[in-house]
N, C-alpha and C positions, 0 to 999 in steps of 0.2 A: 506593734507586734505582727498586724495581719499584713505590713510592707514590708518586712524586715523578712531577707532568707536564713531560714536556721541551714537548709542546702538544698540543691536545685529540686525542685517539685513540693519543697516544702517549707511553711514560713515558721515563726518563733513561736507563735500563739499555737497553730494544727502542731509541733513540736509539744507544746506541754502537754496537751491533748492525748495526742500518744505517748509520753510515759504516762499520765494519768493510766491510759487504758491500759497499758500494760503493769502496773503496780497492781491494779485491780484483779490483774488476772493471776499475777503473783497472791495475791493476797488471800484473794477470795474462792479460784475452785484448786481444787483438791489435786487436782492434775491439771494443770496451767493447758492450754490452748496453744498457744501462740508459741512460738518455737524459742528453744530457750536453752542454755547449757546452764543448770542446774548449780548451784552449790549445796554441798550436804546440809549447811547450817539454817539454810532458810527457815525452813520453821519453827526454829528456834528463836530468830529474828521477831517474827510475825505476831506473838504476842503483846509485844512490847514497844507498838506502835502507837501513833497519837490518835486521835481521833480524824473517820475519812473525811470529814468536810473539810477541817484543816488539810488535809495532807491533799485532798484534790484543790482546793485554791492554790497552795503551794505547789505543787506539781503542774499546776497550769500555767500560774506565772512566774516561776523561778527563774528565768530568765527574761522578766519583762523589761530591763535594761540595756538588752542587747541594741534593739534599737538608736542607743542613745551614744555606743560606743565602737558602732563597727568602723573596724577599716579597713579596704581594698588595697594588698599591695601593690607591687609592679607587678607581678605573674597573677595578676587576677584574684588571689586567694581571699581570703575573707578572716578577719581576727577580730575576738572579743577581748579585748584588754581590760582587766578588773571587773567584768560583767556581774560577778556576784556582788561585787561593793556596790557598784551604780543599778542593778538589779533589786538590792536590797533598800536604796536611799531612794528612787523613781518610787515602790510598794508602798515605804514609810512615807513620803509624803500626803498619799492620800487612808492612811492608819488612821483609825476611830477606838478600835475596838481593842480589849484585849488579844481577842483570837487572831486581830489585825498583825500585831503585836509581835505576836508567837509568828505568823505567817512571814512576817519581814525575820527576824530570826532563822528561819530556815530558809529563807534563802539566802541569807550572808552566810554562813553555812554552808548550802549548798556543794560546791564542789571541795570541802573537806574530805569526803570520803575516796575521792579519788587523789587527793594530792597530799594527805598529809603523812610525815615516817615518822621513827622513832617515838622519842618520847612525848611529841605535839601528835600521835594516833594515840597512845597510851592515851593521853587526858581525854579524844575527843572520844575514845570508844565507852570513856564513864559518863561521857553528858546523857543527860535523859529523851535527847534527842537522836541520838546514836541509830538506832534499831531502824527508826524511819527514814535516817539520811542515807542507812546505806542501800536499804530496800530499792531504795528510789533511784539512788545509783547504778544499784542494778537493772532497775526497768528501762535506765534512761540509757546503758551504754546498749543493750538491746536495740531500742527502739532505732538507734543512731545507726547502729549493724546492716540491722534489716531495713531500715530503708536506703541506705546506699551499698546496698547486698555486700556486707563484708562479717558476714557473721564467724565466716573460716577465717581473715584475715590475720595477720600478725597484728595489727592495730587494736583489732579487736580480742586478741590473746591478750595482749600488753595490760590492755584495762581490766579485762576478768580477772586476771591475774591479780590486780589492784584490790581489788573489789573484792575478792576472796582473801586475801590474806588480811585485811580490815574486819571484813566479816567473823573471820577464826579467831580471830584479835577480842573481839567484842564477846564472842562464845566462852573464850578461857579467863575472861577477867568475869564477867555478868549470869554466863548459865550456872 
């Protein structure tokens, strides 16, 4: 994780790092710090999250598979092909613990909140892990924004936009 570039000035590990810190800031003060376009339902969310030691190992190494799967095209680009599967199976190998357990869980997981429609968001906004994946979601397409300064972006509309509608999703079936 600490060779592997999550994108230029930053690798996979300082990547989980910062959504950690920014979940935290989501989470924890009252009026977030860090710059952020808001969705109304967050606090909504915020209850109904797992416990933070879970969720900062999770958050740190959710992507600790990347390593194991990237590839460079011809134009230089860089792609994680199935990262959350081989992110989740690299975590599960070295699993002890229940919490272990749960941790590998989310991060197979992981990028459900931004990819899934229909009736496969319906079941995922019932799972009990819901409130947490998408939080994270949200810290994490943040964290991606601001540091490759595209928080105004259409990219980064695209996602929010994701992310929010999941979110509403979660609010009308759960609150």
């Amino acid at each position: 994780m600490l060779t592997c570039p999550q994108f230029e000035g930053m690798n996979v590990y300082e990547h989980g790092l910062d959504v950690h810190a920014r979940y935290l800031d989501l989470k924890v003060n009252d009026k977030p710090i860090l710059k952020w376009r808001m969705p109304e339902w967050v606090d909504k969310l915020k209850p109904h999250t797992l416990p933070m030691e879970t969720m900062r190992l999770y958050q740190i190494f959710h992507d600790c598979g990347k390593p194991f799967c990237r590839i460079v095209d011809g134009e230089g680009k860089q792609h994680f092909p199935n990262h959350a599967r081989i992110s989740y199976e690299t975590w599960m190998q070295y699993a002890e613990t229940p919490e272990d357990e749960q941790i590998g869980r989310l991060i197979q997981m992981d990028m459900d909140a931004h990819t899934l429609r229909g009736e496969a968001a319906d079941e995922f906004v019932r799972r009990p892990e819901a409130a947490s994946l998408i939080l994270t979601g949200l810290a994490e397409i943040h964290s991606n924004a601001a540091h490759l300064g595209q928080l105004d972006s259409d990219q980064f509309k695209m996602k929010w936009k994701a992310i929010d509608k999941i979110g509403r999703k979660w609010v009308a079936i759960n609150a």
